[in-house]
C-alpha positions as CSV (number, residue, x, y, z in Angstrom):
1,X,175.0,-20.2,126.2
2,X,177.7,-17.8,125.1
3,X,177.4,-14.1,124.2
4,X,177.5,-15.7,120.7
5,X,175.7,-18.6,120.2
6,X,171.8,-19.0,120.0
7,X,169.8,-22.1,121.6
8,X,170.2,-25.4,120.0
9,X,167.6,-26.4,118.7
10,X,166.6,-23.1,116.8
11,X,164.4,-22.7,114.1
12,X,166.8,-20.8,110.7
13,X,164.1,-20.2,108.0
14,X,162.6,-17.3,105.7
15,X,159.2,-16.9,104.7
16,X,157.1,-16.4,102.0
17,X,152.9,-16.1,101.3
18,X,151.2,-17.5,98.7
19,X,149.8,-14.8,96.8
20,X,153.5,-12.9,96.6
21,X,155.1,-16.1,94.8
22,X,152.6,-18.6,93.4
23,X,151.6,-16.5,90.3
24,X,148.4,-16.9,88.7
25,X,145.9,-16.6,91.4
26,X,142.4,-15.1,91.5
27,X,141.2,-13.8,94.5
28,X,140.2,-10.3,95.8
29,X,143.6,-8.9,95.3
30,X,144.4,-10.2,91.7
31,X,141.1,-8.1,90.9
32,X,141.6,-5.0,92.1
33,X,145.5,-5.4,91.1
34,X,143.8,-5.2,87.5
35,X,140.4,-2.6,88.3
36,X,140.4,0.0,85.6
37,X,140.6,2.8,88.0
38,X,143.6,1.4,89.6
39,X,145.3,0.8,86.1
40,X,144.1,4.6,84.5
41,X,145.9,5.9,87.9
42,X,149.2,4.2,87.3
43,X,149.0,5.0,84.0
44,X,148.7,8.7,85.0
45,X,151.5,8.8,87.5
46,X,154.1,7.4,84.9
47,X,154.3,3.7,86.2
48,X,154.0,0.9,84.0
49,X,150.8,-1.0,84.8
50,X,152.3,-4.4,84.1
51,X,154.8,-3.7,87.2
52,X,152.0,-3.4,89.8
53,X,149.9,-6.5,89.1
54,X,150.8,-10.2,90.0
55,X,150.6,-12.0,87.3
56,X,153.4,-15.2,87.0
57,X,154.9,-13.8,89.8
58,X,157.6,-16.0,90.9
59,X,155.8,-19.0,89.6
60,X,156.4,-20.8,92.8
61,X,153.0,-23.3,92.1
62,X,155.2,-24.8,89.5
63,X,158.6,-23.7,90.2
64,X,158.1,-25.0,93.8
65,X,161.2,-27.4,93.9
66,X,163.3,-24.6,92.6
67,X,162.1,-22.9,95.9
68,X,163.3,-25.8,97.7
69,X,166.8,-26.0,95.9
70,X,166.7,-22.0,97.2
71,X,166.1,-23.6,100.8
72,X,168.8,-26.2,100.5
73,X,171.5,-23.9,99.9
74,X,170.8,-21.6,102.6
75,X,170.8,-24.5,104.9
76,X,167.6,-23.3,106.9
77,X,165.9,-25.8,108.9
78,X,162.3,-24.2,108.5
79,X,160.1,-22.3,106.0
80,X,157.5,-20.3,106.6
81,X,154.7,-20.0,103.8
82,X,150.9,-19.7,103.3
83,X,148.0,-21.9,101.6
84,X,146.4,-19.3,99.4
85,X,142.7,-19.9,100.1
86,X,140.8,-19.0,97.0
87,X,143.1,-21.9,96.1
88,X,141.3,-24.3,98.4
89,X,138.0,-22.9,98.3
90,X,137.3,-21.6,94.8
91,X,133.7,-21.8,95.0
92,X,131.8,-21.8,98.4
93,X,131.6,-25.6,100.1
94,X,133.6,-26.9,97.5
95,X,136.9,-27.9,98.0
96,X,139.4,-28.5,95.6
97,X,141.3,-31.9,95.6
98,X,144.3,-31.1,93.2
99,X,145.0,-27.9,95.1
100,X,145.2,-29.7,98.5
101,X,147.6,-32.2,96.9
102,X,150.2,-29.8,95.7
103,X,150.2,-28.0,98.7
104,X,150.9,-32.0,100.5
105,X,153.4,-32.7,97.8
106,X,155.3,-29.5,99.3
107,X,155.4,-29.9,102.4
108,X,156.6,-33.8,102.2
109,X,159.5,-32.4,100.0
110,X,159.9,-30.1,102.8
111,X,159.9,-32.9,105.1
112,X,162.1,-35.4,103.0
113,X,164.7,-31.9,103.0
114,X,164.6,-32.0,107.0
115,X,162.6,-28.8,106.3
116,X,160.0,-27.7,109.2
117,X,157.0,-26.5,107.6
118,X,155.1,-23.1,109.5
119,X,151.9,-22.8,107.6
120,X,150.0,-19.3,107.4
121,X,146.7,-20.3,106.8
122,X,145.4,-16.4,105.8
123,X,147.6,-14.1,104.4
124,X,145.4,-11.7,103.2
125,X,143.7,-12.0,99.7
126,X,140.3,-13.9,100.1
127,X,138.4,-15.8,97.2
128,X,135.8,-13.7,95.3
129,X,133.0,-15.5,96.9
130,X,134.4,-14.0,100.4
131,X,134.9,-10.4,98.8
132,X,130.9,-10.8,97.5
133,X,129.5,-11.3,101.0
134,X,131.3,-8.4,102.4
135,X,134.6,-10.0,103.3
136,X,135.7,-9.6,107.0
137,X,132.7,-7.2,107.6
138,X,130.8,-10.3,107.6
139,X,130.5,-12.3,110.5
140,X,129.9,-15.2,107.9
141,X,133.3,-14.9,106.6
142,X,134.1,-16.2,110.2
143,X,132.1,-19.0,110.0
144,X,133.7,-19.6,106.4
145,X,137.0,-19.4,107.5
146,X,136.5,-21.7,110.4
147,X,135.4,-24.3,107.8
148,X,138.1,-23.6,105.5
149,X,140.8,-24.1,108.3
150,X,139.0,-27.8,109.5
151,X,139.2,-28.8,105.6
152,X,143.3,-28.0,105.5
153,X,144.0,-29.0,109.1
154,X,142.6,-32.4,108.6
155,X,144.2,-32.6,105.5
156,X,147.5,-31.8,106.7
157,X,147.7,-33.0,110.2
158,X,149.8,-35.7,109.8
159,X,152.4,-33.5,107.8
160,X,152.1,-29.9,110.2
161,X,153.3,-28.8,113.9
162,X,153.2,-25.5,113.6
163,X,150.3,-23.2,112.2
164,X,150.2,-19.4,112.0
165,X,146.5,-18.6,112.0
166,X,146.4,-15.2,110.7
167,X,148.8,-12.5,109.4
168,X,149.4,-8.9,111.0
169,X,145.7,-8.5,111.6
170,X,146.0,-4.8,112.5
171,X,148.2,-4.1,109.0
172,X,145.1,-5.3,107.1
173,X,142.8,-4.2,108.8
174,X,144.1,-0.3,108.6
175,X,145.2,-0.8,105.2
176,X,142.1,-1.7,103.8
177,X,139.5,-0.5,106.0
178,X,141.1,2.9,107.5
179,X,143.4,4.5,105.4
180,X,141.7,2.4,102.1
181,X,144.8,1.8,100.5
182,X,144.4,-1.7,100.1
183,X,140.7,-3.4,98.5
184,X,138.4,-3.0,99.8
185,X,139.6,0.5,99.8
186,X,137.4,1.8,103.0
187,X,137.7,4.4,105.2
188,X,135.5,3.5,108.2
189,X,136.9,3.6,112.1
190,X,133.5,2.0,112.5
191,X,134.2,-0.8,109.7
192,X,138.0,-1.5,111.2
193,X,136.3,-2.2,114.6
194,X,134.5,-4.5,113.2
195,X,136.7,-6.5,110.5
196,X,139.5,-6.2,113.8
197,X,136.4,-7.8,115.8
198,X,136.1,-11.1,113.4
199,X,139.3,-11.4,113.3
200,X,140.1,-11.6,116.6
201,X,136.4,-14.2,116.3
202,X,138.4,-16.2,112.9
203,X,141.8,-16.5,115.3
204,X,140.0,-18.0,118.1
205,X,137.4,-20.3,116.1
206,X,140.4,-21.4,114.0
207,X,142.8,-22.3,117.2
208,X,139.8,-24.6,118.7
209,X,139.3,-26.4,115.7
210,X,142.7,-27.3,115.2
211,X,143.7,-28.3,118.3
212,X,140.3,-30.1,117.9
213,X,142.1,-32.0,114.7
214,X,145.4,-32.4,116.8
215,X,145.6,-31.7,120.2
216,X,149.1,-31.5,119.6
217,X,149.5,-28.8,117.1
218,X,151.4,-25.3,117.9
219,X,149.3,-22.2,116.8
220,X,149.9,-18.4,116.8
221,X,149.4,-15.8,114.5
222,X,151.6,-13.3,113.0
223,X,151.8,-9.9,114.5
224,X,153.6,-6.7,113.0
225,X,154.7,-5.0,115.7
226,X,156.2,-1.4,115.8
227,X,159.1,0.1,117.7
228,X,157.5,3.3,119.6
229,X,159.9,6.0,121.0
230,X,159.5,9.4,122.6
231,X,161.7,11.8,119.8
232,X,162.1,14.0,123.1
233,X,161.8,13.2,126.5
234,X,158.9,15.2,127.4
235,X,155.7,13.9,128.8
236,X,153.6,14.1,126.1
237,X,155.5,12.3,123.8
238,X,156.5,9.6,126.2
239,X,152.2,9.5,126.9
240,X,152.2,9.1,123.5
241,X,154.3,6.1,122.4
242,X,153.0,3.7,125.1
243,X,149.3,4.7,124.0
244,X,150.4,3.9,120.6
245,X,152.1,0.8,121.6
246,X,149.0,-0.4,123.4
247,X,147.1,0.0,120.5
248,X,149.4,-1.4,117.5
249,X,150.9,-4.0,119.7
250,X,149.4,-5.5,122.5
251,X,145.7,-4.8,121.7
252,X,145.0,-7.6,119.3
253,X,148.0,-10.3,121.5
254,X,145.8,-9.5,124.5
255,X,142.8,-10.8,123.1
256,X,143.8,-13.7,121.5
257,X,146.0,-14.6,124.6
258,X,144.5,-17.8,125.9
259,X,144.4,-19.4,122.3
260,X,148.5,-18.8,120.6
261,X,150.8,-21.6,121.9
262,X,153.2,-19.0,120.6
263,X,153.8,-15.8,119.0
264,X,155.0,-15.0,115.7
265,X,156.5,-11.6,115.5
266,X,157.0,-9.4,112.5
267,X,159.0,-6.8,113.0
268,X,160.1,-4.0,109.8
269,X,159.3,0.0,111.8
270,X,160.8,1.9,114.2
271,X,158.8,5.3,115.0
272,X,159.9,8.1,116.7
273,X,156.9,10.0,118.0
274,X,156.0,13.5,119.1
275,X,153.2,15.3,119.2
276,X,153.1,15.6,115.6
277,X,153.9,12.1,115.5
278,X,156.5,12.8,113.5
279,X,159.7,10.5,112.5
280,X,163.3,11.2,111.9
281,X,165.1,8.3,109.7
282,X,168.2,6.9,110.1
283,X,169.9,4.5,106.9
284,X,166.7,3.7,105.1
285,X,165.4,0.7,102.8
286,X,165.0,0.9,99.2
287,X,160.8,1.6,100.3
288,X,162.4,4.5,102.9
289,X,161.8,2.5,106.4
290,X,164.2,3.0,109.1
291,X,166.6,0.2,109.3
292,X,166.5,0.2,113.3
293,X,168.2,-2.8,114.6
294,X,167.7,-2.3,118.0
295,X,164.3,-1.9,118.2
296,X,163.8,-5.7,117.5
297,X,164.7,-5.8,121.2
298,X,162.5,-3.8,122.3
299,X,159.3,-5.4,120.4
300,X,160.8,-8.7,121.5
301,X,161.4,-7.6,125.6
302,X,157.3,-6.0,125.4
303,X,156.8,-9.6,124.8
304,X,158.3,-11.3,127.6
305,X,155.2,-10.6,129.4
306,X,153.3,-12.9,127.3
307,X,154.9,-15.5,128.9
308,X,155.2,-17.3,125.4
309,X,157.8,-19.3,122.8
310,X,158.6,-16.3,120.3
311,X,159.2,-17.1,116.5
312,X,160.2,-14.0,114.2
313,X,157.9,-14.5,111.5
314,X,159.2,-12.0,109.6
315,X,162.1,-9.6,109.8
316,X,164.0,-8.2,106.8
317,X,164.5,-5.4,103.9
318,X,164.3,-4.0,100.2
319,X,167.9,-4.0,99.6
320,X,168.0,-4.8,96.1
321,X,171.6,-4.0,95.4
322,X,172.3,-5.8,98.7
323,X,174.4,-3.5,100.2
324,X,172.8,-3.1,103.7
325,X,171.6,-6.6,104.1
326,X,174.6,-8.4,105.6
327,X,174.3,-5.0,108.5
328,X,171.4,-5.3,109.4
329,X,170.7,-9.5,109.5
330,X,174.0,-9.4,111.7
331,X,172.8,-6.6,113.9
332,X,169.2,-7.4,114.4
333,X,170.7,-10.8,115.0
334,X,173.0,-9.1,118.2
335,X,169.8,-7.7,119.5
336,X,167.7,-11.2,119.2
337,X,170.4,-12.7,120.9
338,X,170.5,-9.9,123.5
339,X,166.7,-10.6,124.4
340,X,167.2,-14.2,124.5
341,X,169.8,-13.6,127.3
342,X,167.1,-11.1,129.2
343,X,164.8,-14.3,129.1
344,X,162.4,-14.2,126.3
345,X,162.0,-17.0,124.5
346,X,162.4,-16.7,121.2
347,X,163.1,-20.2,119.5
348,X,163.5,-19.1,115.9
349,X,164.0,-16.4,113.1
350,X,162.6,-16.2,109.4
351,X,163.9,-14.0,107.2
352,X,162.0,-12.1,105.0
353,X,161.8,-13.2,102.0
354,X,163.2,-16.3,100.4
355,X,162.4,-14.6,97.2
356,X,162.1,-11.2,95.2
357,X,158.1,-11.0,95.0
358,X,154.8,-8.8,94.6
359,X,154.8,-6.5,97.2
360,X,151.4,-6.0,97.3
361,X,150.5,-2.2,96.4
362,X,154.2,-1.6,95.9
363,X,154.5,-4.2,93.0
364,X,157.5,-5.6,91.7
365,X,159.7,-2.7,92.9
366,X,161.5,-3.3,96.0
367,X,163.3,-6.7,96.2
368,X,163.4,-8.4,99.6
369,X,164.9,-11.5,98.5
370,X,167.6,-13.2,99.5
371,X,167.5,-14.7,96.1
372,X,167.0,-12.7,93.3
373,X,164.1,-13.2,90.9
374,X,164.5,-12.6,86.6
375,X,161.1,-11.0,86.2
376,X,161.0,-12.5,82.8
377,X,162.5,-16.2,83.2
378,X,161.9,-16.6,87.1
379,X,165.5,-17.2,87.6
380,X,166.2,-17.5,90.8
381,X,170.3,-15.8,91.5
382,X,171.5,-15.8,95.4
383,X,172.8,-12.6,96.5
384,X,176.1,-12.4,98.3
385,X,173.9,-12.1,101.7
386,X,172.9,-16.2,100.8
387,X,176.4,-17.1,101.8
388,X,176.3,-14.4,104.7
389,X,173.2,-15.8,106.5
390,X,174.1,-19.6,105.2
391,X,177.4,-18.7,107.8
392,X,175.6,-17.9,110.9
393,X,173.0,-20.9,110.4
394,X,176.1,-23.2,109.9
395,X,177.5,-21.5,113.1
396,X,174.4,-20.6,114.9
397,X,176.0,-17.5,116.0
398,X,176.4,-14.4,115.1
């Protein structure tokens, strides 16, 4: 392999989740999205209320083979996505047919595209019923999800390789049970240990049943790991980034070790830490992260240890005037190929996202897409970094 080139076969794709593009779901989120409280605090803080819930969306349930068209002229090879379970799963037990279908139809268009599917099967909102029997505090909800995951793996067996069980457990998890930023909205260390605890129980109980289904069948799970430096080179600090790189990173990976056949790796944060874990930005996002290139390395080279096929899950930024996109794809791109030639083995790279979505407690304001979205036709417009990351698919190089 050159300095250049990446491994042939390698997996091009972006990703999306269901309850960013579908439009029109209810679940836990699209509730709280729309709570009075929520809505009376917008309204109070000069935001427009309309911008902050789903709604439409990108109307990807019915739009889906304009998402496709999106695909083709990228030229990826792959597509990450998720199957929205309140979808599935409406009402407790009862599955629903037509839902199932649609979400068949896709991925044999993906298919007939020479598209590989990856398939999220949780991607954080769960269906009302979930929310009303205490949601990952319950130890049901494991037994629910386990049972929800048999119904779409024997569904879709025939049609899917490679499943991603859960998504960035520990972001969820301190979102919406430690800082209570996200519904629930709690703030419990007690309650995280336990929601982190069942989902460490819905990873495992998922991974046996499909492999149960298909003994064939790849399965990880999406982790969001962080970039941890020392800002100064002084014991302390440097104490402090690998404790807080043990605990964002590895913690959750080394649990769930013995059951991923890979590991999907989401990568957006560098942090700079001292002992007022404090950070110094560099050229920022549109949302104000650090656009770090390098530390994609570094997440990716913490993984080597793992012993394990790599996929980037997710990787990208709100850029939406585009003008530090084509920078940082080609540079984060240096450094993947810079850990591939230091031996990890990462066999493919998603770009985050396809599409301009709902960013969850953001809303409609910061545009990841590589396509741009009309929020009042659904349009979707390439921007110029389309024909940048088309390029280095076409090349497989960078």
């Amino acid at each position: 392999m050159s300095s250049h080139k990446f491994p042939s076969p390698f997996f091009w794709g972006c990703s999306t989740s269901a309850h960013q593009i579908e439009g029109n779901v209810t679940n836990d989120w699209s509730e709280w999205e729309q709570s009075n409280a929520r809505l009376q605090s917008l309204s109070t803080n000069g935001h427009e209320a309309s911008d902050f819930i789903s709604g439409a969306s990108c109307e990807s349930w019915n739009r889906f083979e304009e998402d496709i068209a999106c695909l083709k002229q990228l030229g990826v090879n792959s597509y990450r996505f998720s199957i929205e379970w309140s979808r599935i799963e409406p009402i407790k037990g009862q599955f629903n047919q037509d839902a199932i279908k649609r979400y068949k139809r896709f991925i044999e268009r993906l298919r007939e595209e020479h598209i590989e599917p990856f398939v999220t099967l949780w991607h954080w909102p769960v269906p009302l019923w979930v929310r009303d029997q205490g949601g990952w505090l319950s130890k049901q909800t494991v037994e629910d999800f386990s049972s929800y995951t048999q119904f779409v793996a024997t569904e879709l067996k025939d049609l899917v390789t490679y499943w991603i069980t859960i998504n960035e457990p520990q972001v969820y998890t301190s979102q919406s049970y430690y800082a209570g930023l996200w519904p629930p909205q709690e703030k419990s260390i007690f309650k995280s240990l336990r929601v982190i605890k069942h989902l460490v129980e819905a990873h495992k109980a998922a991974y046996h049943v499909i492999k149960t289904i298909d003994a064939e069948a790849q399965i990880g799970l999406a982790s969001h790991n962080i970039h941890f430096s020392a800002k100064q080179p002084w014991g302390i600090n440097q104490l402090l980034a690998k404790m807080s790189s043990l605990f964002w990173n590895d913690w959750f990976l080394d649990q769930v070790d013995a059951t991923q056949d890979f590991i999907g790796l989401n990568y957006y944060f560098h942090k700079s830490v001292d002992i007022h874990l404090g950070k110094k930005d560099r050229l920022v996002s549109d949302l104000g992260w650090e656009l770090y290139p390098e530390g994609l390395e570094y997440v990716l080279k913490d993984l080597k240890r793992f012993n394990k096929p790599v996929y980037i899950t997710e990787h990208g930024l709100a850029d939406k005037d585009d003008r530090h996109r084509e920078w940082y794809l080609k540079e984060s791109l240096k450094h993947v190929r810079a850990s591939i030639e230091a031996g990890v083995d990462v066999r493919g790279y998603f770009h985050w996202s396809l599409l301009d979505n709902f960013e969850w407690a953001d809303g409609f304001f910061p545009r990841f897409g590589l396509f741009e979205v009309d929020r009042q036709t659904c349009k979707r417009t390439a921007r110029p970094s389309v024909h940048v990351y088309k390029t280095i698919i076409e090349q497989n190089e960078v």
